[in-house]
CHARMM-style PDB file with segment names, atoms N, HN, CA, C and O in Angstrom:
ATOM      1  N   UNK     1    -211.505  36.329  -6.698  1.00  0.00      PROA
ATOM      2  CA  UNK     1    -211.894  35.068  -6.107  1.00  0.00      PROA
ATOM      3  C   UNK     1    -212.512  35.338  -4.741  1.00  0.00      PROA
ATOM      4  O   UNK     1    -212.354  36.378  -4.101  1.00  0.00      PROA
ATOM      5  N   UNK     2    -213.265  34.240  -4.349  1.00  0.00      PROA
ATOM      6  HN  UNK     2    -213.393  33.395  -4.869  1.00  0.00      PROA
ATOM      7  CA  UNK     2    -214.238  34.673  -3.052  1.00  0.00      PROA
ATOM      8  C   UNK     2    -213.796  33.206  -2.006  1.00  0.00      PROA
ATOM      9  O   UNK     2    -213.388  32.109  -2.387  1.00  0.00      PROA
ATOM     10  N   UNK     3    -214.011  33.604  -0.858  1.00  0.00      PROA
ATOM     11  HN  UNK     3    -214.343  34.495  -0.549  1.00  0.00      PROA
ATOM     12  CA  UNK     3    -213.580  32.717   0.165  1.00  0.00      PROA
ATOM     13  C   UNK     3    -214.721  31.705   0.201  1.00  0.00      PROA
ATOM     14  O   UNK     3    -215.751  31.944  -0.429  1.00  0.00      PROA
ATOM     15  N   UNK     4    -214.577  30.527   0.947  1.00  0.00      PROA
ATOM     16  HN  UNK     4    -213.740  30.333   1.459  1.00  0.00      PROA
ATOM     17  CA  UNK     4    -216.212  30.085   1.300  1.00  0.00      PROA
ATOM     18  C   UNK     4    -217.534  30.581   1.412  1.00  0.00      PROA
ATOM     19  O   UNK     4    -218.476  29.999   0.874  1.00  0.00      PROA
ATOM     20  N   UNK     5    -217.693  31.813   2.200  1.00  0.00      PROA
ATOM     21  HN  UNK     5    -216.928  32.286   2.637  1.00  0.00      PROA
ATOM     22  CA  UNK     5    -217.939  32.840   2.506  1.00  0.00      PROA
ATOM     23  C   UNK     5    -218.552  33.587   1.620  1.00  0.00      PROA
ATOM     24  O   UNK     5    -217.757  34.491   1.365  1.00  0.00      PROA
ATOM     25  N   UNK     6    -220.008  33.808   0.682  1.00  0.00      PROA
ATOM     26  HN  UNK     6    -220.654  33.074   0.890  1.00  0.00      PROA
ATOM     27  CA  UNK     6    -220.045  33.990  -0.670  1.00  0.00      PROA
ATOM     28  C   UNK     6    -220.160  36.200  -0.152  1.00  0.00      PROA
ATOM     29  O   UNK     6    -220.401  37.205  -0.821  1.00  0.00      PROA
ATOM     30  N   UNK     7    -219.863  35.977   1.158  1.00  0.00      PROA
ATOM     31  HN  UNK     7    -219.667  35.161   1.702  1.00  0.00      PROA
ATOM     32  CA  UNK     7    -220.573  37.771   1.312  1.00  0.00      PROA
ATOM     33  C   UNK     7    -218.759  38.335   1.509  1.00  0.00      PROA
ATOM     34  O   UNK     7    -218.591  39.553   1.438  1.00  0.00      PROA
ATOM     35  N   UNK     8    -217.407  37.381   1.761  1.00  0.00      PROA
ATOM     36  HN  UNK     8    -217.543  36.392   1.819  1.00  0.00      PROA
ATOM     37  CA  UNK     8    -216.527  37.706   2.470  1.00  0.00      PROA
ATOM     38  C   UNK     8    -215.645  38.078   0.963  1.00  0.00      PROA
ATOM     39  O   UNK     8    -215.733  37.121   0.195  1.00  0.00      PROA
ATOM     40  N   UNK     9    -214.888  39.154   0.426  1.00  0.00      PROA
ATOM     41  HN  UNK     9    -214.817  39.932   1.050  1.00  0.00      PROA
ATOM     42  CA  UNK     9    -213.580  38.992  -0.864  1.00  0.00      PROA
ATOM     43  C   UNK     9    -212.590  38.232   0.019  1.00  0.00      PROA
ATOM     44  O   UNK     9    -212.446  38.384   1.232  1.00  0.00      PROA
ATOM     45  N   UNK    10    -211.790  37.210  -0.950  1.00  0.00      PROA
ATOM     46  HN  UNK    10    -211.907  37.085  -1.935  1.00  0.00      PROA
ATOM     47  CA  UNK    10    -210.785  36.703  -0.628  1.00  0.00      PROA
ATOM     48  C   UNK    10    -209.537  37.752  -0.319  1.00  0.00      PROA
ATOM     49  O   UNK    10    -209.237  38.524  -1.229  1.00  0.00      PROA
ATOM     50  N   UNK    11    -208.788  37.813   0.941  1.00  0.00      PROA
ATOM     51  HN  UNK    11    -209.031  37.185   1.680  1.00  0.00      PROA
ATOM     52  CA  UNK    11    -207.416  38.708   1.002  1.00  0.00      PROA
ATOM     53  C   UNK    11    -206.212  37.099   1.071  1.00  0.00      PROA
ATOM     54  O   UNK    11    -206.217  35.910   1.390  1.00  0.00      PROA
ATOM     55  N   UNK    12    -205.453  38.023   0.596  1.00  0.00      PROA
ATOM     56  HN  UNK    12    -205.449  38.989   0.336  1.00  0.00      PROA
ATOM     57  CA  UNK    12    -203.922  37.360   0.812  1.00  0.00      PROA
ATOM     58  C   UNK    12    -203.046  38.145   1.677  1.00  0.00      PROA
ATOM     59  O   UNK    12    -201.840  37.998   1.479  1.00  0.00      PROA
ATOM     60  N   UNK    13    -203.473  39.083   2.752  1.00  0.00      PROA
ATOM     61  HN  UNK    13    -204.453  39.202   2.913  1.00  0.00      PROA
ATOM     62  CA  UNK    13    -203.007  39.682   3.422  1.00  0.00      PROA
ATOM     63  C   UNK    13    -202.409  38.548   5.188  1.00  0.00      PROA
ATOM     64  O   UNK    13    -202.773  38.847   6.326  1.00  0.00      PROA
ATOM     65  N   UNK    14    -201.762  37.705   4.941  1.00  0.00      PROA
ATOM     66  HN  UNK    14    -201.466  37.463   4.017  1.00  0.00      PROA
ATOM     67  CA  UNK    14    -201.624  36.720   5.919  1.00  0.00      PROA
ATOM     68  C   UNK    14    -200.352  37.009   6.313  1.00  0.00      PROA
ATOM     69  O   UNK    14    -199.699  37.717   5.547  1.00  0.00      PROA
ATOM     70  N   UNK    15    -199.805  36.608   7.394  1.00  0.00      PROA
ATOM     71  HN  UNK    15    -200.336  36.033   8.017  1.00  0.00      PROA
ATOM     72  CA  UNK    15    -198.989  36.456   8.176  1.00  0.00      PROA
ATOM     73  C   UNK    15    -197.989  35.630   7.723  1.00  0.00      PROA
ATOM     74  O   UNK    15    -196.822  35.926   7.469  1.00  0.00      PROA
ATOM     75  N   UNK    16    -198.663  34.345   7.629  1.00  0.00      PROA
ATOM     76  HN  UNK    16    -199.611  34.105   7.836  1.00  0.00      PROA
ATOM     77  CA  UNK    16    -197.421  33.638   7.039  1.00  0.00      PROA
ATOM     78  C   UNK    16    -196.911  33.552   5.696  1.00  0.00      PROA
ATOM     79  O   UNK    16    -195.984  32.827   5.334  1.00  0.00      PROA
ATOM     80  N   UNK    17    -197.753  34.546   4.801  1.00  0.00      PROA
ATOM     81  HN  UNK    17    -198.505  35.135   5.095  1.00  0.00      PROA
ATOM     82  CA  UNK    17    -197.102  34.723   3.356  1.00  0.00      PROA
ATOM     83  C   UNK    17    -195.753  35.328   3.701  1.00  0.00      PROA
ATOM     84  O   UNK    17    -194.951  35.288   2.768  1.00  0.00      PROA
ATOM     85  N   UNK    18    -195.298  35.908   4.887  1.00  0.00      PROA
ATOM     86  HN  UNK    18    -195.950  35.940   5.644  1.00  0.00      PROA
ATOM     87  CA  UNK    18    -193.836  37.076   5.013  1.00  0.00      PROA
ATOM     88  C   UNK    18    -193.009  35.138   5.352  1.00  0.00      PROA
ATOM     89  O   UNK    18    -191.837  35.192   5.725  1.00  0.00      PROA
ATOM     90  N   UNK    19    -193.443  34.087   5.253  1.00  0.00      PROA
ATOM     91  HN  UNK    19    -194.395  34.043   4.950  1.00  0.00      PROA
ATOM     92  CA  UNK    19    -192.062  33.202   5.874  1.00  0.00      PROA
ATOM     93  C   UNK    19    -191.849  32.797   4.286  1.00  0.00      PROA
ATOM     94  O   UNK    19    -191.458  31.630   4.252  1.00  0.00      PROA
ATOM     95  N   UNK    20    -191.939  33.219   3.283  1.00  0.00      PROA
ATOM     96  HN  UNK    20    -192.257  34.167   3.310  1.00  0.00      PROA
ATOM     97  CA  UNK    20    -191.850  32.746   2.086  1.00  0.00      PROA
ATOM     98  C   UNK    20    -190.385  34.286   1.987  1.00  0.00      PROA
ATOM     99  O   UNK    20    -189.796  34.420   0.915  1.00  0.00      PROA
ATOM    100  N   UNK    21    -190.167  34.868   2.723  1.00  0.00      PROA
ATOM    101  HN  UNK    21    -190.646  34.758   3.594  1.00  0.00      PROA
ATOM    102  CA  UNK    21    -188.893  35.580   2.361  1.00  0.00      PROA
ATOM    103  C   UNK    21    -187.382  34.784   3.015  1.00  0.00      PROA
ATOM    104  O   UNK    21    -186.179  34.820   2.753  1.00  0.00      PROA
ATOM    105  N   UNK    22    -188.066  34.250   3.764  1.00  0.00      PROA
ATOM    106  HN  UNK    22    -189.043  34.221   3.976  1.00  0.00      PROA
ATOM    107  CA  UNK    22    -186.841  32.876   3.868  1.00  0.00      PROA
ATOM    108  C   UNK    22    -186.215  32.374   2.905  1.00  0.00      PROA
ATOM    109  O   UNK    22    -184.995  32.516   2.982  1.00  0.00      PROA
ATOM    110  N   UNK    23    -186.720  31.667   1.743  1.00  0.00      PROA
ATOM    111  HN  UNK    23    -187.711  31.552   1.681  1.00  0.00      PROA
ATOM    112  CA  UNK    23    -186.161  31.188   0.775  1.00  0.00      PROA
ATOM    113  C   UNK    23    -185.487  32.015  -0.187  1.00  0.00      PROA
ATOM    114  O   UNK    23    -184.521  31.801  -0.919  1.00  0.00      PROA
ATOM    115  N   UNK    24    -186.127  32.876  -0.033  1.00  0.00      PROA
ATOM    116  HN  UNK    24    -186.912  33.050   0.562  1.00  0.00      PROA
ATOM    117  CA  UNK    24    -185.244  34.182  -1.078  1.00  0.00      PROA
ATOM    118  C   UNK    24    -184.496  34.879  -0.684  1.00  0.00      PROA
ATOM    119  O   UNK    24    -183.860  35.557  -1.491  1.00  0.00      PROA
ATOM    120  N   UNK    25    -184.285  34.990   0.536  1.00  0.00      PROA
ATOM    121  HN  UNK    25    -184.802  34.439   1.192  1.00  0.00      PROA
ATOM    122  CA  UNK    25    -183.071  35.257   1.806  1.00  0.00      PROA
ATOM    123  C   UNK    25    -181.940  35.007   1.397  1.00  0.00      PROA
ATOM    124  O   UNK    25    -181.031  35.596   0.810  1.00  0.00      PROA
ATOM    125  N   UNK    26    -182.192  33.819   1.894  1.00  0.00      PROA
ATOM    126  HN  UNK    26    -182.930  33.341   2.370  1.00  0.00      PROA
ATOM    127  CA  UNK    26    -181.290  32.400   2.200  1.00  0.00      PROA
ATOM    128  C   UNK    26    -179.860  32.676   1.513  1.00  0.00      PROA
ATOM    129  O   UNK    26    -178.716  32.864   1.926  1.00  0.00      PROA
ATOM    130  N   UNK    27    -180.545  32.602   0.155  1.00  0.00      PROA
ATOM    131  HN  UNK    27    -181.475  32.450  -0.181  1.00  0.00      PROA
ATOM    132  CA  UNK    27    -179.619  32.203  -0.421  1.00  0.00      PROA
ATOM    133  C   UNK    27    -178.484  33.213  -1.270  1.00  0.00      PROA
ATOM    134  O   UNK    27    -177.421  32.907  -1.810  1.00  0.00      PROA
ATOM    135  N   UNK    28    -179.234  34.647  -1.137  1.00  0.00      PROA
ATOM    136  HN  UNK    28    -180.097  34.896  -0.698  1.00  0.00      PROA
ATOM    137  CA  UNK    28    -178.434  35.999  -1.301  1.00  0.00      PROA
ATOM    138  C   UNK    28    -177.208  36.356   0.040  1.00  0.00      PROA
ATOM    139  O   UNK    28    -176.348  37.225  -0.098  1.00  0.00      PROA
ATOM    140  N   UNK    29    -177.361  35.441   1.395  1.00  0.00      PROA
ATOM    141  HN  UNK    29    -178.060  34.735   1.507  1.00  0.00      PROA
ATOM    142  CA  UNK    29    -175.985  35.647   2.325  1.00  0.00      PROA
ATOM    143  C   UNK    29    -175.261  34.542   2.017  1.00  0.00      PROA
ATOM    144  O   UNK    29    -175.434  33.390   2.416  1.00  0.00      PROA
ATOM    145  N   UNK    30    -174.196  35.096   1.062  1.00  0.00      PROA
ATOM    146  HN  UNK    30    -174.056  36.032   0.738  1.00  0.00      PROA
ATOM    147  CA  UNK    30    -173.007  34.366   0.227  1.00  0.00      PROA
ATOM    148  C   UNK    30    -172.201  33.851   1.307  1.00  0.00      PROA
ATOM    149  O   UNK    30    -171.548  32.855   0.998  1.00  0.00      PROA
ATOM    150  N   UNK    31    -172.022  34.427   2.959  1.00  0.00      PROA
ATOM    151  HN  UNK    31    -172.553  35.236   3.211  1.00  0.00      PROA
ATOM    152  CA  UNK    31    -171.005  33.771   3.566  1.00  0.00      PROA
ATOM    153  C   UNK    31    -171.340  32.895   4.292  1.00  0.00      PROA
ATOM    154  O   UNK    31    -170.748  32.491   5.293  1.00  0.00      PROA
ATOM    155  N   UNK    32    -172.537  32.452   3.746  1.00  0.00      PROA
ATOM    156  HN  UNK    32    -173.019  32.780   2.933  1.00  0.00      PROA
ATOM    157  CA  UNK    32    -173.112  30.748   4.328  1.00  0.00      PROA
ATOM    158  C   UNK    32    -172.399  29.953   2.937  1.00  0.00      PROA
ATOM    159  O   UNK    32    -173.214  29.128   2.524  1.00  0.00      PROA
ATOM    160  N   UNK    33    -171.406  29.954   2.282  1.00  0.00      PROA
ATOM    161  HN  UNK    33    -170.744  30.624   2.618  1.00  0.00      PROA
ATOM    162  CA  UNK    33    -171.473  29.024   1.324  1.00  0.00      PROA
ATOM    163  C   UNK    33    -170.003  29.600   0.712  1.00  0.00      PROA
ATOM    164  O   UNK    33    -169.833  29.260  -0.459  1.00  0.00      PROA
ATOM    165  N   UNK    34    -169.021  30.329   1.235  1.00  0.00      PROA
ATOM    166  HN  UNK    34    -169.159  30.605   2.186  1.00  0.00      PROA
ATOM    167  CA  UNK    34    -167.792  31.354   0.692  1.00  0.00      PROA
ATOM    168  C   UNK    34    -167.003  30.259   1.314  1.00  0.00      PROA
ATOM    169  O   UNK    34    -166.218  30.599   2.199  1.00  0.00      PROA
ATOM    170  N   UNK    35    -167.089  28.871   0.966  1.00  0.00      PROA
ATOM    171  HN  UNK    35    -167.726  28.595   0.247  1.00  0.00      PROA
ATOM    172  CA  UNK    35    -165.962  27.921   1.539  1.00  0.00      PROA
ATOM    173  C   UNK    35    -165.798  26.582   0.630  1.00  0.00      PROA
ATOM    174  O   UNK    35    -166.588  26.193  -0.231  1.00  0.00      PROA
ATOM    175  N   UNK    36    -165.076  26.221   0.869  1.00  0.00      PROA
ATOM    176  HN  UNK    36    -164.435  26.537   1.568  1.00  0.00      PROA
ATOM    177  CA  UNK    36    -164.334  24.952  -0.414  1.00  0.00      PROA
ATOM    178  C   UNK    36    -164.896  23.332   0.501  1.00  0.00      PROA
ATOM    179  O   UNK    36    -165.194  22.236   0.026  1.00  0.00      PROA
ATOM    180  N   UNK    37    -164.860  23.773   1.828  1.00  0.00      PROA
ATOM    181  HN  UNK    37    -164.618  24.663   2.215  1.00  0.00      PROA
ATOM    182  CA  UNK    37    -164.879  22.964   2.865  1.00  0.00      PROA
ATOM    183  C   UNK    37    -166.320  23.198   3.859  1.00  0.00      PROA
ATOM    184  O   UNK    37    -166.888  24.288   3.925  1.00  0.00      PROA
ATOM    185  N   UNK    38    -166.754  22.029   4.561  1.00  0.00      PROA
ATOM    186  HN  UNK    38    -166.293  21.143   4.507  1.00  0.00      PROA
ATOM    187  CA  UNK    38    -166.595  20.805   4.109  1.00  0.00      PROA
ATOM    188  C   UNK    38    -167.249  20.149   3.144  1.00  0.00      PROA
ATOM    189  O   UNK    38    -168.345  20.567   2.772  1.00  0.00      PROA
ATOM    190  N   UNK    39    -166.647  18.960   2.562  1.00  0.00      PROA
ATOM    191  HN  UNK    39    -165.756  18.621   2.865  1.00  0.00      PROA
ATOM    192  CA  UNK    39    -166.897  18.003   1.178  1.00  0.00      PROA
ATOM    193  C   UNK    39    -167.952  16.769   2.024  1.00  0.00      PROA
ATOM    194  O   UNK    39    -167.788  16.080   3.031  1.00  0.00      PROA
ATOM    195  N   UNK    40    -169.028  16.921   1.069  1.00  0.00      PROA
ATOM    196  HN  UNK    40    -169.161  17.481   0.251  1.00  0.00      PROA
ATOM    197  CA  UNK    40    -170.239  15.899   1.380  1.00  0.00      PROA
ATOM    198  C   UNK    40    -170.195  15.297   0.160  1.00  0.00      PROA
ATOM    199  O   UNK    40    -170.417  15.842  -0.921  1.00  0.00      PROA
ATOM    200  N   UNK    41    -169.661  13.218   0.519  1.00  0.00      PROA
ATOM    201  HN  UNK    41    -169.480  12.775   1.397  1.00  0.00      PROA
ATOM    202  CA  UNK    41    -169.379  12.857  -0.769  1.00  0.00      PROA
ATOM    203  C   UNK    41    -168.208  13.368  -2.224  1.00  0.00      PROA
ATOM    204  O   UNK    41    -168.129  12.759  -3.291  1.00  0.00      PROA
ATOM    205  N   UNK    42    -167.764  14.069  -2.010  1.00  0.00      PROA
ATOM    206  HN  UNK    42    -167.828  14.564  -1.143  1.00  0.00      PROA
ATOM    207  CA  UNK    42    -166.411  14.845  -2.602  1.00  0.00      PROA
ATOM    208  C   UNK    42    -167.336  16.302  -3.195  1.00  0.00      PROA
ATOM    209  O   UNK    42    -166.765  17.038  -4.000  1.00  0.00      PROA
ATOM    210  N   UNK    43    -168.283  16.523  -2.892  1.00  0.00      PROA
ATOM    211  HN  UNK    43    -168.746  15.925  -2.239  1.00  0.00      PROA
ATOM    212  CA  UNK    43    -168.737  17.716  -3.864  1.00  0.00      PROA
ATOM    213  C   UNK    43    -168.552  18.921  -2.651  1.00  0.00      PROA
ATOM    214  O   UNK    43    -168.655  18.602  -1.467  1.00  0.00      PROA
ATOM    215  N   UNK    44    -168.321  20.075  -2.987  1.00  0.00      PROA
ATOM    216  HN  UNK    44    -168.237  20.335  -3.949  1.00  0.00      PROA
ATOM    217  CA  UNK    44    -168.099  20.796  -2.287  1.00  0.00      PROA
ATOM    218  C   UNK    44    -169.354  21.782  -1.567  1.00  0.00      PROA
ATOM    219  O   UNK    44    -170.382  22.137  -2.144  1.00  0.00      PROA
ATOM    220  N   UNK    45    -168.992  22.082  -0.267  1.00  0.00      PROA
ATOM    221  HN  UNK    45    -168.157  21.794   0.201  1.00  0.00      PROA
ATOM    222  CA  UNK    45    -170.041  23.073   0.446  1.00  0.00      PROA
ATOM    223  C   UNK    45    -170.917  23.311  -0.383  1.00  0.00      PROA
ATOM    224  O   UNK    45    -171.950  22.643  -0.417  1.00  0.00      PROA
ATOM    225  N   UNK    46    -170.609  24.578  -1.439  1.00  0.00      PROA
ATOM    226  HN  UNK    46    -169.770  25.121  -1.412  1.00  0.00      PROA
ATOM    227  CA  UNK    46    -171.657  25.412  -2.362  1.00  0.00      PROA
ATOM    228  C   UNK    46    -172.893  24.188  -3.265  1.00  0.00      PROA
ATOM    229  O   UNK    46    -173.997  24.446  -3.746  1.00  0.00      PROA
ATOM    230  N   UNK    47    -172.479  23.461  -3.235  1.00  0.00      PROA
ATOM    231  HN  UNK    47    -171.583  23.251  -2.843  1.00  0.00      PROA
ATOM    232  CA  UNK    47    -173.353  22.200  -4.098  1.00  0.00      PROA
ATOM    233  C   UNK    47    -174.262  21.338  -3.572  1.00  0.00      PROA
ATOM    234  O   UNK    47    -175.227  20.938  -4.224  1.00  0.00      PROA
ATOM    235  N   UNK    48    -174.054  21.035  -2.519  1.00  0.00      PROA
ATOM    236  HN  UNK    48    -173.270  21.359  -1.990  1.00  0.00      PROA
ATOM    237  CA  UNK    48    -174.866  20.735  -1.680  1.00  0.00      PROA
ATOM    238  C   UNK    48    -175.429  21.853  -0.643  1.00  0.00      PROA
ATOM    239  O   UNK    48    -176.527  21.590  -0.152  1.00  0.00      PROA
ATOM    240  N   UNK    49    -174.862  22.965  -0.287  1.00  0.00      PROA
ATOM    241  HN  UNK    49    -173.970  23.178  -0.686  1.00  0.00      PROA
ATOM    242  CA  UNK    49    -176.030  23.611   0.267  1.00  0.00      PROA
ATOM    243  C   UNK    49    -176.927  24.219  -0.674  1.00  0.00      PROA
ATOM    244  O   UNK    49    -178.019  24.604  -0.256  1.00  0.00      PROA
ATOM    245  N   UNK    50    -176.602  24.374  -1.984  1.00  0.00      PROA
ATOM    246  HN  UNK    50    -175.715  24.062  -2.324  1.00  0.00      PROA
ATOM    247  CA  UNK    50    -177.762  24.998  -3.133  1.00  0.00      PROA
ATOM    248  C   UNK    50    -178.911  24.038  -3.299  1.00  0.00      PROA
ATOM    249  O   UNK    50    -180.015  24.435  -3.670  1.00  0.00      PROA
ATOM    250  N   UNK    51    -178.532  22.170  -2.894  1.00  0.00      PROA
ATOM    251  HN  UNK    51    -177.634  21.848  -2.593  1.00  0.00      PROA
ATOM    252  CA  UNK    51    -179.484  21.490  -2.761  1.00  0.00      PROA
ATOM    253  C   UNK    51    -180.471  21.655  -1.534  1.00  0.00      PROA
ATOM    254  O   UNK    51    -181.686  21.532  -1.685  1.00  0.00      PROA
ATOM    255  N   UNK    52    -179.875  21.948  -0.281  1.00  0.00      PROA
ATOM    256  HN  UNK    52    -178.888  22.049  -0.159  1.00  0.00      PROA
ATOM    257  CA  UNK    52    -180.760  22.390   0.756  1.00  0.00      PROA
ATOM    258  C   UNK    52    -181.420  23.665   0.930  1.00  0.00      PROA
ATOM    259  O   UNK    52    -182.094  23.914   1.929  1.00  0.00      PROA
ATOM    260  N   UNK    53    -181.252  24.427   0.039  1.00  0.00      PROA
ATOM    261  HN  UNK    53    -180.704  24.225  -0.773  1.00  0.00      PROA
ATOM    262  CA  UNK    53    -181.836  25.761   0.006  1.00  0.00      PROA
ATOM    263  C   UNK    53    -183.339  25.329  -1.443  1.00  0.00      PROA
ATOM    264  O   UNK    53    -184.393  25.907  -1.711  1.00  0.00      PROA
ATOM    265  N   UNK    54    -182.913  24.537  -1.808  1.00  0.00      PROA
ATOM    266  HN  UNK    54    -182.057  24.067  -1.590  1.00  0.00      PROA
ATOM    267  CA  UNK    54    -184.482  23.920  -2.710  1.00  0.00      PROA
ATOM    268  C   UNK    54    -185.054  23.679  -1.220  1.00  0.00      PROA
ATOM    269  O   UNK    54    -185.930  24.342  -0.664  1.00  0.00      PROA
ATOM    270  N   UNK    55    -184.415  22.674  -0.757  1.00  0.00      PROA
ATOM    271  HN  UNK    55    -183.703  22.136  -1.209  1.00  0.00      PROA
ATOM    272  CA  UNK    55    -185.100  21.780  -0.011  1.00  0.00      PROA
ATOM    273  C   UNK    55    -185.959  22.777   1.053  1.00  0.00      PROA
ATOM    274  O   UNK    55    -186.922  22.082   1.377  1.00  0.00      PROA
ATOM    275  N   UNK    56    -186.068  24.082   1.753  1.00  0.00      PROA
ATOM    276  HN  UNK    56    -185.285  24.647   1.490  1.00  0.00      PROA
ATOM    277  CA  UNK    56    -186.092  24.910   2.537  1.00  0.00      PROA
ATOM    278  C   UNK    56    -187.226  25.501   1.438  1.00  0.00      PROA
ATOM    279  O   UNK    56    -188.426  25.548   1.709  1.00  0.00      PROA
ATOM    280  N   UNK    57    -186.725  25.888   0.315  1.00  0.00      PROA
ATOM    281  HN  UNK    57    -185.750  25.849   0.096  1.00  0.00      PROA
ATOM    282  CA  UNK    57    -187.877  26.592  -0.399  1.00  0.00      PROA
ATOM    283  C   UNK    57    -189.201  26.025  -0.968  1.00  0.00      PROA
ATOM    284  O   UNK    57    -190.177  26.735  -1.208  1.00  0.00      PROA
ATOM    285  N   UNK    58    -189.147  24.462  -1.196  1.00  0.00      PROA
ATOM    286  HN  UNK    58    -188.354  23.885  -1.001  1.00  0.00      PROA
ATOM    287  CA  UNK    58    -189.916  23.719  -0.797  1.00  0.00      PROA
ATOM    288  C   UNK    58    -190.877  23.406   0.393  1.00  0.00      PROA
ATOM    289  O   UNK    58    -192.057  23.176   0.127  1.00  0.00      PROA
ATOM    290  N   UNK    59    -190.551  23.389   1.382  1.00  0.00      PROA
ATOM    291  HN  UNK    59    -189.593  23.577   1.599  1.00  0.00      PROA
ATOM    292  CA  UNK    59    -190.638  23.028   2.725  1.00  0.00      PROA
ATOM    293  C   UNK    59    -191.571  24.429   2.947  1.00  0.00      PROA
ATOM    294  O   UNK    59    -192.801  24.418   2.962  1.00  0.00      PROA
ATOM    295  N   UNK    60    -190.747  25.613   3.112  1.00  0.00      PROA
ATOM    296  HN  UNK    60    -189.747  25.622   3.099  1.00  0.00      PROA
ATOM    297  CA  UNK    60    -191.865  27.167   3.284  1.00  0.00      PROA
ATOM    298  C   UNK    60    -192.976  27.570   2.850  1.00  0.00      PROA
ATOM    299  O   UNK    60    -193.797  28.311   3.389  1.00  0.00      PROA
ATOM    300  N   UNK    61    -193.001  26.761   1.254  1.00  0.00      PROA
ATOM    301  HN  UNK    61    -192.333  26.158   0.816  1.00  0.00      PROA
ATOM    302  CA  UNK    61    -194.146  27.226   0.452  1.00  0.00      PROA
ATOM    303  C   UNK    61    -195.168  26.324   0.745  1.00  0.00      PROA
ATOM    304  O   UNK    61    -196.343  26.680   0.660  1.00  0.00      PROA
ATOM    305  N   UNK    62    -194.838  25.143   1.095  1.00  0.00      PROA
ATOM    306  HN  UNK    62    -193.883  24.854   1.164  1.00  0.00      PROA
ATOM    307  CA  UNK    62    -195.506  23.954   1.479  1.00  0.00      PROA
ATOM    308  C   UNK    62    -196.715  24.326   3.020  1.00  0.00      PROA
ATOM    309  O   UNK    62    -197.916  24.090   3.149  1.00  0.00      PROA
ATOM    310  N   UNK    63    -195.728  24.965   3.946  1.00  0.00      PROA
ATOM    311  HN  UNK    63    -194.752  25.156   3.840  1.00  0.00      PROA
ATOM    312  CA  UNK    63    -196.537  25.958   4.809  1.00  0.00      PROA
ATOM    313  C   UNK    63    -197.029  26.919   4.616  1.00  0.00      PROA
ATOM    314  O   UNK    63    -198.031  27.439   5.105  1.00  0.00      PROA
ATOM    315  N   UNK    64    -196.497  27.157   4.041  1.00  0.00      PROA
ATOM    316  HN  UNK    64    -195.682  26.734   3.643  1.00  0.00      PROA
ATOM    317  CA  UNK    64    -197.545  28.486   3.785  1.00  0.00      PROA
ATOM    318  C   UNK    64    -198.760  28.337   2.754  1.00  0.00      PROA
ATOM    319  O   UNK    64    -199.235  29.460   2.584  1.00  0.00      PROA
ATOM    320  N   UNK    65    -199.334  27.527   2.121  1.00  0.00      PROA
ATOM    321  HN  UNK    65    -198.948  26.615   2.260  1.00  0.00      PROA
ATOM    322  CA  UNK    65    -199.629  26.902   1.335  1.00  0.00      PROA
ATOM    323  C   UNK    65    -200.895  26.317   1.812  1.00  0.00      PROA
ATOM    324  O   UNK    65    -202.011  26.464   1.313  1.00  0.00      PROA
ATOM    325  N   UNK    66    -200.506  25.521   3.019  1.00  0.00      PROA
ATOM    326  HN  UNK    66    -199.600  25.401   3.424  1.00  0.00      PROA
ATOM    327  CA  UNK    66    -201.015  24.722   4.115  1.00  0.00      PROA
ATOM    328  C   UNK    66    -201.525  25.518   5.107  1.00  0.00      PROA
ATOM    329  O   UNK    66    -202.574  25.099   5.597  1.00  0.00      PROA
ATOM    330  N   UNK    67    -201.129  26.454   5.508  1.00  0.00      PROA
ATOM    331  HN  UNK    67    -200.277  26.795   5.110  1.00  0.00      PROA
ATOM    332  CA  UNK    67    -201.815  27.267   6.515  1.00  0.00      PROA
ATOM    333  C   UNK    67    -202.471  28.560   6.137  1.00  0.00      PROA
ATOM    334  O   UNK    67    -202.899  29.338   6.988  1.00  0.00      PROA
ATOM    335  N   UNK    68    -202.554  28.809   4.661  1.00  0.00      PROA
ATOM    336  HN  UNK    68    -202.206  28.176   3.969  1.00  0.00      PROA
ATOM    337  CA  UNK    68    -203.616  30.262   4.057  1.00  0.00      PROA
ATOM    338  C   UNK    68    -204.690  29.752   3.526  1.00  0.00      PROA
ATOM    339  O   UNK    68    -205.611  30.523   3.260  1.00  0.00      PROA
ATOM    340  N   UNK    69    -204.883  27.743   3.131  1.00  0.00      PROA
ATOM    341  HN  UNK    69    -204.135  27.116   3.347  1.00  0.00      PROA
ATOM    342  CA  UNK    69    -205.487  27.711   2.388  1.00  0.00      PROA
ATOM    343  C   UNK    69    -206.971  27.414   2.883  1.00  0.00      PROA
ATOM    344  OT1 UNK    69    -207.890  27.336   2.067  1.00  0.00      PROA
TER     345      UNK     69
END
């Protein structure tokens, strides 16, 4: 694929493609989430932070997305 640019090759060599290791981070340090407590709505820690770790992996790709394109 070619950039605007019909003389330039497209790179994906960007900067902010490395904030897309956030989301895949995240969620491999188990002792953000090694607790019973506290209950949001009665569901426990691990259940709702697995919903905010979408929400984060959403959010990153969305920038990054937004700022290579």
């Amino acid at each position: 694929m070619t950039t605007g640019d019909p003389g330039r090759p497209r790179t994906d060599r960007s900067p902010w493609n490395w904030l897309l290791v956030v989301p895949i981070v995240l969620p491999l340090l188990t002792f953000l989430y090694n607790a019973d407590e506290p209950r949001l709505l009665g569901f426990p820690l691990f259940y709702w932070l697995q919903i905010a770790f979408i929400v984060v992996g959403v959010v990153t790709t969305t920038i990054v997305y937004r700022m290579t394109k």
